[in-house]
C-alpha positions in Angstrom: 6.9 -26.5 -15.7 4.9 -23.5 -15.6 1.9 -24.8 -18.0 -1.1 -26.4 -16.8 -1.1 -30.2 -16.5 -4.2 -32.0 -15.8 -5.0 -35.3 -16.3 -6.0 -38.7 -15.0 -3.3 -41.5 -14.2 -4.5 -45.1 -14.9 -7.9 -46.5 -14.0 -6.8 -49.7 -12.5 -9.6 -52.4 -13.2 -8.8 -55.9 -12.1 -11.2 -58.4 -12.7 -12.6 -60.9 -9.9 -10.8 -64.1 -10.4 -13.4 -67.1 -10.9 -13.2 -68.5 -7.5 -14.6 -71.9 -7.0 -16.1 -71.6 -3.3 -17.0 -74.9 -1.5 -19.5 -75.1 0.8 -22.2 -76.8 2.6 -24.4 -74.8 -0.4 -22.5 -76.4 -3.0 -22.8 -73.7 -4.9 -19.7 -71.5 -6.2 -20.0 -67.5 -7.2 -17.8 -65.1 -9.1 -16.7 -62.5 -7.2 -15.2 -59.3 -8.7 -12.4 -57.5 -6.7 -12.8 -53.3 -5.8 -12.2 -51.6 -8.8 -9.5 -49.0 -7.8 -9.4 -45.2 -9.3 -6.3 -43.1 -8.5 -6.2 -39.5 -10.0 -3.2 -37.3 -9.8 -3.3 -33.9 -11.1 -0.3 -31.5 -11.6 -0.7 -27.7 -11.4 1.3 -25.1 -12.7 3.5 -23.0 -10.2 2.0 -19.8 -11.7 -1.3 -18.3 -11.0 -4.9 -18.3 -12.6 -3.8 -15.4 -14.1 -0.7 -16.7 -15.5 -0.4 -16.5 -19.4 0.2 -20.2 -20.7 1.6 -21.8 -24.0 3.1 -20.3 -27.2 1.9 -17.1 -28.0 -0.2 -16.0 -24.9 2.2 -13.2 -22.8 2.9 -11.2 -26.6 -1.3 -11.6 -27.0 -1.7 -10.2 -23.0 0.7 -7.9 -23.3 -0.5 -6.2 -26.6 -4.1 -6.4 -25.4 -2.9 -4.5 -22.1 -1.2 -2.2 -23.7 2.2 -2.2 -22.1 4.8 -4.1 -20.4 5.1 -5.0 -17.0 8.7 -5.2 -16.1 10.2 -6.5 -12.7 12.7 -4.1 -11.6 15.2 -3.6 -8.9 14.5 0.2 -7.4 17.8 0.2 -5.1 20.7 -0.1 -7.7 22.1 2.7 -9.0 23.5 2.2 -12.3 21.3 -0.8 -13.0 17.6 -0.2 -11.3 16.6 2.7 -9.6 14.3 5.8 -9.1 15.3 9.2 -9.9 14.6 12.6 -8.2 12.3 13.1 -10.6 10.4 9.6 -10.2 11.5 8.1 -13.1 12.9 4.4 -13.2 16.2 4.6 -14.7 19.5 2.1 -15.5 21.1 -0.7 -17.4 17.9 -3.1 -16.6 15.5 -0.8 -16.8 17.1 0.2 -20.7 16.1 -3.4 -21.4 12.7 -3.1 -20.4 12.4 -0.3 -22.7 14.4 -2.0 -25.6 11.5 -4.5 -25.2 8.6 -2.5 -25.2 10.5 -0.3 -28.7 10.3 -4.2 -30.4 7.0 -4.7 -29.4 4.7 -1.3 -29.9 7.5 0.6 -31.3 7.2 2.7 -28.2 10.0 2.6 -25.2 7.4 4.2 -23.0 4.9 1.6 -22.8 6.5 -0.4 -19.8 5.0 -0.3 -16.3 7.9 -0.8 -13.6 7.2 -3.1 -11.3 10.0 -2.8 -8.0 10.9 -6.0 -6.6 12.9 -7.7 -3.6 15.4 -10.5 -4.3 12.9 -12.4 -2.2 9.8 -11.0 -4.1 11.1 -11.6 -7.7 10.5 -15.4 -8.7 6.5 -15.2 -7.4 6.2 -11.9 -9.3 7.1 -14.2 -12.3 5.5 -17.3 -11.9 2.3 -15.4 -10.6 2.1 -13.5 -13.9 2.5 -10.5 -11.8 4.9 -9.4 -14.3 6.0 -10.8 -18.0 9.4 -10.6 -17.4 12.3 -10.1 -14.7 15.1 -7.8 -15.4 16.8 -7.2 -12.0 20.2 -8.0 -11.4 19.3 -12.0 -11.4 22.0 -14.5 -11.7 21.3 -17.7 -13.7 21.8 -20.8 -12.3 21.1 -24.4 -13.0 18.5 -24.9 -9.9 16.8 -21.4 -11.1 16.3 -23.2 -14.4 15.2 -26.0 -13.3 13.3 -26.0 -9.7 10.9 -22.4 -10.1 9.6 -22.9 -13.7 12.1 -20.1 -15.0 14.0 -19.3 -18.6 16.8 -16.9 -18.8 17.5 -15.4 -21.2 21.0 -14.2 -23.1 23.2 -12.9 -20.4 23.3 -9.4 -20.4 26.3 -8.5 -18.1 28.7 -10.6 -16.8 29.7 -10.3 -13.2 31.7 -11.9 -10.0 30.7 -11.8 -6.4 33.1 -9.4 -4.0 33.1 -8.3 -0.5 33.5 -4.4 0.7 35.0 -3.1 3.8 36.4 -0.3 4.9 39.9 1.3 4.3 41.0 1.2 7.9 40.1 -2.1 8.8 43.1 -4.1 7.6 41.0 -6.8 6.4 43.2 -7.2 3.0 42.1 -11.0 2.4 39.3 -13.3 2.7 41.0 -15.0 5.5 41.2 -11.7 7.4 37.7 -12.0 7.7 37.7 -14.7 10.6 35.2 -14.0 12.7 33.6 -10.8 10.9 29.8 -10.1 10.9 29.1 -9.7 7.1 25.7 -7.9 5.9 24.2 -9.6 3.3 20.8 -9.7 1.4 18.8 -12.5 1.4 17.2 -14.8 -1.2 20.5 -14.0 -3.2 22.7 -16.6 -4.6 25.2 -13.8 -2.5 23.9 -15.3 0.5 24.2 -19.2 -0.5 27.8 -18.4 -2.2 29.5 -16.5 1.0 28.0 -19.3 2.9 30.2 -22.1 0.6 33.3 -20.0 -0.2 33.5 -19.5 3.9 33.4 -22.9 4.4 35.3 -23.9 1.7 38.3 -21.9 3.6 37.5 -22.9 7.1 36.4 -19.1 7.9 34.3 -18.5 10.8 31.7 -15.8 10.6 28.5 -13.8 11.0 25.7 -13.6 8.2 23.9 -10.5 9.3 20.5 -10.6 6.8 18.3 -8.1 5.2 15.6 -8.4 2.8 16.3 -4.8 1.1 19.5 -3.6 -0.4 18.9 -0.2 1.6 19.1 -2.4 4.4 21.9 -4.5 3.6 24.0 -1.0 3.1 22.5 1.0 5.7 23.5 -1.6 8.3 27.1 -1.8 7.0 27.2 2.5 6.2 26.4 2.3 10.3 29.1 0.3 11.3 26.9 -2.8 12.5 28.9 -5.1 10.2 32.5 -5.6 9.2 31.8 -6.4 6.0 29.1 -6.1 2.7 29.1 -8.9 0.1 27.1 -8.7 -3.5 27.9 -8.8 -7.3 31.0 -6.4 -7.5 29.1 -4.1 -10.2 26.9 -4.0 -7.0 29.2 -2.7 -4.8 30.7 -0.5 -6.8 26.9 0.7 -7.5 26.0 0.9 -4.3 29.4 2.4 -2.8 28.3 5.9 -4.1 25.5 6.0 -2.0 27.6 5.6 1.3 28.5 8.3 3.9 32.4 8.6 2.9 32.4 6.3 -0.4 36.3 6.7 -0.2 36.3 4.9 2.9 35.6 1.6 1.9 37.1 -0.6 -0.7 36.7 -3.6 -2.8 38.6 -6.6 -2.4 40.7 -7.8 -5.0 38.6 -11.2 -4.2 36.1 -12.7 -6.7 33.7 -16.0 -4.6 32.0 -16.7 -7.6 30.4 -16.3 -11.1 27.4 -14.2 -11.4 25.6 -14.0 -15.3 23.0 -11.6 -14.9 20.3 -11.2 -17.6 16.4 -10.8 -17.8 14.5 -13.9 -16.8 11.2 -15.8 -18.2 8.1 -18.2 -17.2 8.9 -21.6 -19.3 5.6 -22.8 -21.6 6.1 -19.6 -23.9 8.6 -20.1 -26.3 7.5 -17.3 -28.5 8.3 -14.6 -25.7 11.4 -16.5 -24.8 12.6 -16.2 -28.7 11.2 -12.3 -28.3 13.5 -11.2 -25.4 16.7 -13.1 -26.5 16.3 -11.5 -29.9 15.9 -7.6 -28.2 19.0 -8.4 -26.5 20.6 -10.0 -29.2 19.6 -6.9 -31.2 21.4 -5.0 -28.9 24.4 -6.8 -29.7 24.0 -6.7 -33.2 23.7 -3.1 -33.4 27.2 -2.4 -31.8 29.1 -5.1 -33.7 27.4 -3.4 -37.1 28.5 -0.1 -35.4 24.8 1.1 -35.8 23.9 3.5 -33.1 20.5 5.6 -32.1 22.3 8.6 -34.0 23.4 7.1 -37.5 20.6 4.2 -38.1 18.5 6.1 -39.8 21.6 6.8 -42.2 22.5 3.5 -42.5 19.2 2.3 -43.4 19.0 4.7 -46.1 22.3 3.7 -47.9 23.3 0.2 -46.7 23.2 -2.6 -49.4 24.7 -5.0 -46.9 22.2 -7.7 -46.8 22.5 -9.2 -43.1 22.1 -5.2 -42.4 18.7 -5.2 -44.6 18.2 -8.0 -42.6 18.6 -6.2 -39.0 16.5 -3.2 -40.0 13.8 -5.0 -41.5 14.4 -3.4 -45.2 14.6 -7.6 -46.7 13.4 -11.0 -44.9 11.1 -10.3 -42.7 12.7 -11.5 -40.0 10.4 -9.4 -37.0 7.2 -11.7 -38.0 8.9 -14.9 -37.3 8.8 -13.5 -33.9 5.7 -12.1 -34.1 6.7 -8.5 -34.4 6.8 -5.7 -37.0 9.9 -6.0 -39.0 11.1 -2.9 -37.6 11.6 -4.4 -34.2 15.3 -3.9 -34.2 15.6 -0.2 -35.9 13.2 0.5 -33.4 15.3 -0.8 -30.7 18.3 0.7 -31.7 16.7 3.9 -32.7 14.6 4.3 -29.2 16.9 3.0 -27.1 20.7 2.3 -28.4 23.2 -0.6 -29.2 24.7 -2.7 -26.3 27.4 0.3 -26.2 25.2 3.6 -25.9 23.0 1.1 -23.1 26.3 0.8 -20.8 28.0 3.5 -21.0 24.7 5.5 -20.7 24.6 3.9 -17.6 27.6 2.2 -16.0 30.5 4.2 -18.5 32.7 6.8 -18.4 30.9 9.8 -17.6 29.2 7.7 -15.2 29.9 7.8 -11.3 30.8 4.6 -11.8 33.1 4.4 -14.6 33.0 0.2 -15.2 35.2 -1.1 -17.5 33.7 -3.1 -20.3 35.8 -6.1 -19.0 34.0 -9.3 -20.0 31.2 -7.3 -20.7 33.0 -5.9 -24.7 31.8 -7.5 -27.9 33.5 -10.3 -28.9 35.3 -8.2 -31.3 36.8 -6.8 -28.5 37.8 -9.6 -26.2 34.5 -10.0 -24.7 32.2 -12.7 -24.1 28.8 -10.6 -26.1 28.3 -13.1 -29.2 24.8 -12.8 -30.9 23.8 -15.4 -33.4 23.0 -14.4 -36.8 20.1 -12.9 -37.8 19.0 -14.9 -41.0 
């Protein structure tokens, strides 16, 4: 857990047994046994620095002023810097979604880029108040580092790259291939079982960085490149000949991906499921940045008076405003405007929706009620 435990295990005190001594004396003594202290303290995995127990990120954060947001900075489509400096993607739209709910200002997030190996002490350090980078969840990641995550954002599926002319059509073409490969990944740990799984011999070839990991495969120095496929595709634009290389119709492994929490703080957990809830919401009401203002002029619906904060104040159970999710939608945009802004269409990238649809469509996107 990532709150502060200290306390005192047992004081063991045994009395000295009455002990009848016989002697050339004659006489007999009591004679008390040691008395035996054993202290055990537990401390949190976060820092001294580390906000602790219901309520204290949303108190640190308002008294900072801002959010600070754990970002990848090497993922186009998802993380990244632009030419003009700014931090831009998917992710970084939720970081911004958050900051709308909180101070009714998407500006007021400092971006802090992260490593896969650098993310989980960024968190648990109080570095940052939240992780939004690309991170799978996984039992062991909720359990072992003193994590939450939080709804799943987009759902993905591990794949492997290569390049056209290789005739590698297959995972089993892939015996004795070096495959690049970042580390501190569940990417790593999966390749690693699926290999073995099929009795494939091979070469991991590591990097820290994603520039790394893709540089080293761009330059030929492995066969392969293994990630998320929403990676790859991501990441396949950036490469010398992108139509060179191509995605095998090969899935290792489930990868939910969503923004990620220190456990103690069930407040700020509630806050960030809710903004991407809200997200959610706003597309299955079909309530985007451009007509909410409309609809919250004219709608009698009441889950929609609801939403908007017109009726129940539902924003101060969290600890919000009760414009929390107008000002969400309005700043930033429903679930849609969020993807296709930056993974759709008129993207480079052009992913389909897939999994990733509202449930109205097929999709696994469900948010609970707001009531």
């Amino acid at each position: 857990m990532s709150k502060r435990i200290f306390y005192v295990l047992g004081v063991l005190v045994v009395l000295g047994m009455l002990l009848a001594a016989c002697g050339n004396s004659g006489q007999s003594s009591n004679a008390p046994q040691a008395v035996k202290t054993v202290i055990v303290t537990v401390q949190a995995k976060g820092g001294s620095n580390t906000p602790s127990g219901y309520g204290a990120t949303l108190k640190a954060v308002k008294e900072r002023g801002h959010l600070i947001c754990g970002v990848n900075s090497e993922l186009p489509g998802f993380g990244y810097v632009d030419d003009q400096g700014n931090y831009k993607g998917f992710d970084v739209d939720y970081c911004h979604a958050l900051a709308a709910a909180i101070f009714g200002d998407p500006s007021k997030v400092e971006f802090r880029p992260l490593t896969a190996k650098e993310r989980f002490t960024a968190l648990q350090t109080g570095e940052i108040d939240v992780l939004i980078r690309n991170t799978t969840w996984t039992l062991t990641r909720d359990t072992d580092l003193g994590t939450n995550f939080a709804a799943t954002t987009f759902y993905d599926g591990q794949g492997i790259m290569v390049r056209k002319d290789s005739g590698i059509k297959k995972l089993e073409d892939l015996e004795g291939a070096k495959i690049c490969v970042a580390t501190g990944t569940t990417t790593e740990l999966n390749l690693a079982d699926q290999m073995a799984a099929h009795n494939i011999d091979y070469t991991p070839v590591v990097y820290e960085k994603a520039d790394q990991v893709y540089g080293a495969y761009d330059e030929g120095r492995c066969d392969a490149v293994t990630s998320d496929r929403s990676q790859l595709v991501s990441r396949r634009t950036t490469l010398k000949n992108p139509a060179d290389n191509v995605i095998l119709d090969v899935t290792l492994s489930k990868e939910p991906l969503g923004p990620v929490v220190r456990q103690g703080d069930d407040q700020w957990f509630d806050i960030v499921n809710w903004v991407v809830f809200a997200t959610f919401t706003g597309e299955e009401f079909g309530i985007t940045s451009k007509n909410v203002d409309d609809v919250k002029a004219n709608t009698k619906n009441p889950n929609i008076r609801k939403f908007l904060g017109l009726e129940g104040e539902m924003g101060q159970k969290l600890g919000l405003s009760n414009d929390w999710a107008y000002n969400i939608i309005k700043m930033v945009g429903n679930y849609a405007e969020i993807y296709n802004r930056n993974l759709g269409p008129d993207t480079p990238f052009n992913l389909p929706r897939g999994l990733n649809s509202s449930w109205k469509d097929g999709g696994l996107l469900y948010a609970p009620p707001i009531r």
